[in-house]
N, C-alpha and C positions, 0 to 999 in steps of 0.2 A: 100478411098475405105471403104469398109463395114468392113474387116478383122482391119483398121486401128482402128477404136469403138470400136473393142472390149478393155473389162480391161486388164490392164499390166498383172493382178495375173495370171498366167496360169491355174489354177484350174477354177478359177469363169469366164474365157475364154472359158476352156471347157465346162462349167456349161452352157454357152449361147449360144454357141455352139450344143448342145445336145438338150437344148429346141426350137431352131429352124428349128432343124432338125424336131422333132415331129409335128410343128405346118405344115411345110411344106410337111409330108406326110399326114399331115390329110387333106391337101386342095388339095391334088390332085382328078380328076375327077375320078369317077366310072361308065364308060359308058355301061361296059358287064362285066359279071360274070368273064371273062378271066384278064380284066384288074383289077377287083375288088380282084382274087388272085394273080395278079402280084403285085397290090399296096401293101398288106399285106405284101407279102413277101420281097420288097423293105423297109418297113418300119422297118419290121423284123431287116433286115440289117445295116437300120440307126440306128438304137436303140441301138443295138449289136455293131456298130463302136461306135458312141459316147459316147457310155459306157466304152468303153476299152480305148478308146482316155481319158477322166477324170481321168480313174483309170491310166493309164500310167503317167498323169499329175499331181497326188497327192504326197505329201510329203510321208515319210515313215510312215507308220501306227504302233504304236506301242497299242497291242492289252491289254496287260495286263496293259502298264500306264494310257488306254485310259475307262479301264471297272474293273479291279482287286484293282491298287492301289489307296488308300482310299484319298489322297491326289491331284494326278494329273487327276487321272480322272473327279474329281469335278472343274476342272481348267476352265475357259469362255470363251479360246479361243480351247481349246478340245470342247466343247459343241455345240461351234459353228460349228464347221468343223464338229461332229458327223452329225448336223442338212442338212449339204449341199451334205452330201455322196448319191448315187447313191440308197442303200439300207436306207434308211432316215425312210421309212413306212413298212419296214420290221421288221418282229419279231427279226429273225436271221441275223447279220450282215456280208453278204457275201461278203461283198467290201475287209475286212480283208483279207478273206484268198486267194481270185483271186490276190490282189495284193502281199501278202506275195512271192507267188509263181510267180507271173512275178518278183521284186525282187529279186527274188532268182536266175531263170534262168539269167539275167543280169548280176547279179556278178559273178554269175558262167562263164558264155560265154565270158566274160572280160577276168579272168583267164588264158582260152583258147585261145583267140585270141592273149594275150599282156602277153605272160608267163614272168614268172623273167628270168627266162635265155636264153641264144642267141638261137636257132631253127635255120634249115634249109628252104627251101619252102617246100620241100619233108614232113618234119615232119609236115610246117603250114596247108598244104592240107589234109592229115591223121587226125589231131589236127579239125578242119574245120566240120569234118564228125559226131564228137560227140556234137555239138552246139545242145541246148533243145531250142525247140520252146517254146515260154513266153503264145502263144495263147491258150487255155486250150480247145478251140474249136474245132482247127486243125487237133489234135487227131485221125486217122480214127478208132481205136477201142478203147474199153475198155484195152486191153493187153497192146498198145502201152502205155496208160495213164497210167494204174498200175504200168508201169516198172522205168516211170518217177517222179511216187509217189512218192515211194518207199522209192527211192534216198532223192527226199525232202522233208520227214517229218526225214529224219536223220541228213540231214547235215541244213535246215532252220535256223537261228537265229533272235533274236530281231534285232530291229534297233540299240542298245547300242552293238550288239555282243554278248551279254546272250543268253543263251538257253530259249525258252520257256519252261513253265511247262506244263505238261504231257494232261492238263486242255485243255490247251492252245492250243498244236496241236489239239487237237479231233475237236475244235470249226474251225478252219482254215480248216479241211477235211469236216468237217460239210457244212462249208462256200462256197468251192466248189463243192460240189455237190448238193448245192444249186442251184449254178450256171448254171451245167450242165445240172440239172430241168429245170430251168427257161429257158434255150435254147431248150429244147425236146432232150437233150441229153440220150439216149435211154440206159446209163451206170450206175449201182450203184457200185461205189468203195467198199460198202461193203461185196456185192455180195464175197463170201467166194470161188466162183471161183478164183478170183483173190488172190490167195493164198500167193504172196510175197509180196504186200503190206498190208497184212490182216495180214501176220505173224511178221512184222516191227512194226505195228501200236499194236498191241498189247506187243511188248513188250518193247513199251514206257507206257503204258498203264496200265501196272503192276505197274508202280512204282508213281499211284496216290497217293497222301493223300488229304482226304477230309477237305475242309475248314469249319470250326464248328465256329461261334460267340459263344465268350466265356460268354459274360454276357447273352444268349440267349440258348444256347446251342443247336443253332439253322445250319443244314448244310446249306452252299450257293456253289450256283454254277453260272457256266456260261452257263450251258448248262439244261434243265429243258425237261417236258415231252409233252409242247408245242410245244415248236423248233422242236423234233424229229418227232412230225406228219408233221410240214410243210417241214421235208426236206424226207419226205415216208418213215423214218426208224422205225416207229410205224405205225400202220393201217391195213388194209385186201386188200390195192392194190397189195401185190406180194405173193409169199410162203414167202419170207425171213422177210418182214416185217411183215407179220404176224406170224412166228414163235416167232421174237424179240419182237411181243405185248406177245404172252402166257408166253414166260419167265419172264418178266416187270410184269405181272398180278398174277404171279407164287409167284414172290420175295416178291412184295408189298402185297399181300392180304392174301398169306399164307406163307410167314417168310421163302423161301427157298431160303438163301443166299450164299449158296455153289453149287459148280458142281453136287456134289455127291447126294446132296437132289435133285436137278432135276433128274437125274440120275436114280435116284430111282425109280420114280412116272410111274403112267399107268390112264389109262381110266378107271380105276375100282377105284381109287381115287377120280372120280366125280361125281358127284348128283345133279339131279336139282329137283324141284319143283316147285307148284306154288297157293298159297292162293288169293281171293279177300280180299283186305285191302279197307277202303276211304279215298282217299284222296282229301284235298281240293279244285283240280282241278277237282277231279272224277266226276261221273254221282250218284245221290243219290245209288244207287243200289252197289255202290262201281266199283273198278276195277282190273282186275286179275294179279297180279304181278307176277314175277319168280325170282326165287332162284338160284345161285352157293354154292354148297356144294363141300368142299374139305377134305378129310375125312382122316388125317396124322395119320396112324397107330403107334402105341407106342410100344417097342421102335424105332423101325426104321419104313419106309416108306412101309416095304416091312412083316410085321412080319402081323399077322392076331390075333391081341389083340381083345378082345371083346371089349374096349373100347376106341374104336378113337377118338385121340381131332378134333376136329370138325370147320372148318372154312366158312362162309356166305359172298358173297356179293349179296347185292340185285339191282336189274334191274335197271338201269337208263334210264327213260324215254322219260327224257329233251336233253337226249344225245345218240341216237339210233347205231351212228358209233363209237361213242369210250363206247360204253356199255362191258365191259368184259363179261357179259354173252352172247351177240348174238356174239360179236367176236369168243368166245369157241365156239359156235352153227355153225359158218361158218367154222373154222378150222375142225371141227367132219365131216361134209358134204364134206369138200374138200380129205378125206381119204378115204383109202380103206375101206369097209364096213367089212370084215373080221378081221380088227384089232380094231376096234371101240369099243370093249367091254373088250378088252385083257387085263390081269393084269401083264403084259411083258412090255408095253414099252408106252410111252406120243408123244413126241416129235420123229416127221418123218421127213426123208430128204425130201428134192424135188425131185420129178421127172425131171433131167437135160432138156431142151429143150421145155418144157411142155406151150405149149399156155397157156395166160390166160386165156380166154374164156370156156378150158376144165373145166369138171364135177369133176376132179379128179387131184390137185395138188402136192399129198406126195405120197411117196411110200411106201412099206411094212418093206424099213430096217430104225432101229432107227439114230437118231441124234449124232452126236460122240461127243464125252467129250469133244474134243480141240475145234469144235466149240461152244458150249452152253459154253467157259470158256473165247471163243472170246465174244461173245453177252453180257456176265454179266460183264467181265471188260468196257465194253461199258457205260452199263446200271449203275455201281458204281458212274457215273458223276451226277445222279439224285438224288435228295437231300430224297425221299420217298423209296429210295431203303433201304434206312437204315430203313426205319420205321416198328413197332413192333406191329402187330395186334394181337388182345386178340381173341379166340376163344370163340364159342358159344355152350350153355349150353343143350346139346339135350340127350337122350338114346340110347342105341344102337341099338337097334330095330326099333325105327323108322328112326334110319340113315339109317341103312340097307335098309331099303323098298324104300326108298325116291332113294336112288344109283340105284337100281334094275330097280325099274318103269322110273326113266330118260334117259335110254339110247337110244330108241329108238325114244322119245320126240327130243334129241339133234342130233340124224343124220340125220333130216329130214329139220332142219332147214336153213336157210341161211340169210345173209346180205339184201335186198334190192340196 
């Protein structure tokens, strides 16, 4: 039989497995619109099984011998098997953490079903009732998934029985909500709704330390500011993910690497402008550029010194959706216009329930401490959060006017 060809290995079984699942929905007919979305959605399906079928059928994945330690992970037959994973062409490697987690459900549900000591049926059936499904799909809400989280980013271990480092988990949550993207799972686990797995995960989270090469004195990590747009934890597709670009753009570009300095700041803290410069690409005539000015009063955020040090980024052109200044430009537009000028408060909550599609995503009260302390223990994973930019050399007067004249330039704009 066909089943008999396949390889003994069970992994590169699955592996042939899966690719002929694919080949065999791409030849099915498409004779009307109806079956052309029934085929899709079949395929859907096959994809989605024999994806879980592989990852069910993989050895233990150990994440930090496989990417951390500087010995095993350079090993040719890790490389190999890195090459044949499911996530192969992926930035982020989400086979890790779907399987950590089926895994885990496993040895847990063992547990239960085969306790060490003698049980009744009475108790096996009661016992029975708390089994975690391993499918991460199955889910029917976010709530139910949080509750399930929760649990396992506390009790997860390595394949050896060690705990992962703090690193470690965030990449394996990361890894799964990749997942649940990649299926149109309509759920972000960070979503600060889900308050008990949000309040667990941080405070595993607390107790990072960053990796620094000593002859470089350079940070590394596992997790970078790539990864996080391909898993929509950076970007302008939600309030939340766009709130976690302005703090990341907040840290990195003007040096505010405590709660309290965000805390501090307001829409009277920003300035923008705009010069023609030429650049190489330009039209002879030049081309009209824009400015971020961030204007950190001395000594504190909040004081009205005549002489604010003064921080710049300038427009990036080649990069229009992770440009920090139209990202600020979309955040400004998606608020209330009454707070838009306020020297009170930066960072707004969302509006609960609030379609994307509305004009208006934040609301009039500001952002609490314990979240913006959830977002930056996040954000500590990136290697730029530590980085130290030097401020630019302007008067106060014309900082002044530049603040004044931008504000109504930045409400009017938006993303594309």
């Amino acid at each position: 039989t066909q089943r008999d060809l396949l390889p003994d290995d069970p992994f590169e079984a699955a592996l042939v497995m899966y690719a002929e699942s694919l080949v065999r929905a791409e030849n099915q007919p498409q004779q009307t619109i109806t079956n052309h979305i029934n085929d899709s959605m079949m395929m859907m399906d096959l994809t989605r099984d024999a994806t879980s079928q592989i990852i069910e059928n993989l050895p233990e994945l150990d994440l930090e011998a496989h990417y951390i330690d500087p010995i095993t992970s350079n090993d040719p037959e890790v490389q190999k098997l890195l090459r044949m994973l499911p996530d192969a062409g992926d930035r982020l490697k989400w086979t890790y953490g779907v399987e950590a987690f089926q895994q885990w459900c496993t040895q847990r549900n063992r547990s239960i079903l085969y306790p060490s000591t003698a049980t009744t049926p009475e108790d096996e059936a009661i016992a029975k009732q708390y089994l975690i499904k391993s499918d991460l799909l199955s889910y029917a809400n976010g709530d139910e998934l949080q509750h399930v989280m929760d649990v396992f980013i506390r009790e997860v271990r390595r394949p050896t029985g060690h705990q992962y480092l703090p690193e470690s988990i965030y990449y394996l949550c990361l890894g799964i909500q990749f997942y649940l993207n990649l299926n149109n799972r309509q759920i972000d686990l960070f979503d600060p709704l889900y308050a008990e797995f949000n309040s667990t995960l941080n405070k595993i989270l607390v107790n990072y330390l960053p990796r620094v090469l000593t002859d470089s004195n350079t940070y590394v990590s596992l997790i970078d500011e790539d990864l996080l747009y391909d898993v929509h934890q950076l970007g302008t597709l939600t309030p939340w993910s766009l709130l976690t670009t302005l703090i990341y753009t907040n840290t990195k570009y003007f040096n505010l690497k405590t709660v309290e300095s965000h805390m501090a700041i307001s829409f009277a803290n920003f300035g923008k402008y705009s010069q023609w410069v030429r650049l190489l690409t330009s039209t002879p005539q030049g081309q009209q550029m824009n400015y971020l000015r961030f204007y950190a009063h001395n000594p504190d955020l909040k004081s009205l010194a005549n002489s604010p040090t003064v921080y710049e980024i300038t427009e990036q052109i080649n990069d229009p959706i992770r440009c920090p200044i139209k990202q600020y430009d979309f955040y400004v537009s998606k608020c209330p216009e009454q707070v838009r000028g306020t020297a009170d408060v930066f960072y707004l909550r969302p509006i609960t329930g609030q379609i994307l599609e509305s004009s208006l995503w934040f609301s009039n009260e500001p952002l609490s401490a314990t979240i913006i302390d959830y977002i930056l223990n996040r954000l500590k994973f990136l290697p730029d959060f530590y980085k130290q930019t030097k401020p630019v050399e302007t008067n106060s007067s014309s900082a002044g006017n530049n603040a004044t004249t931008s504000q109504s330039t930045a409400a009017s704009t938006s993303i594309s």
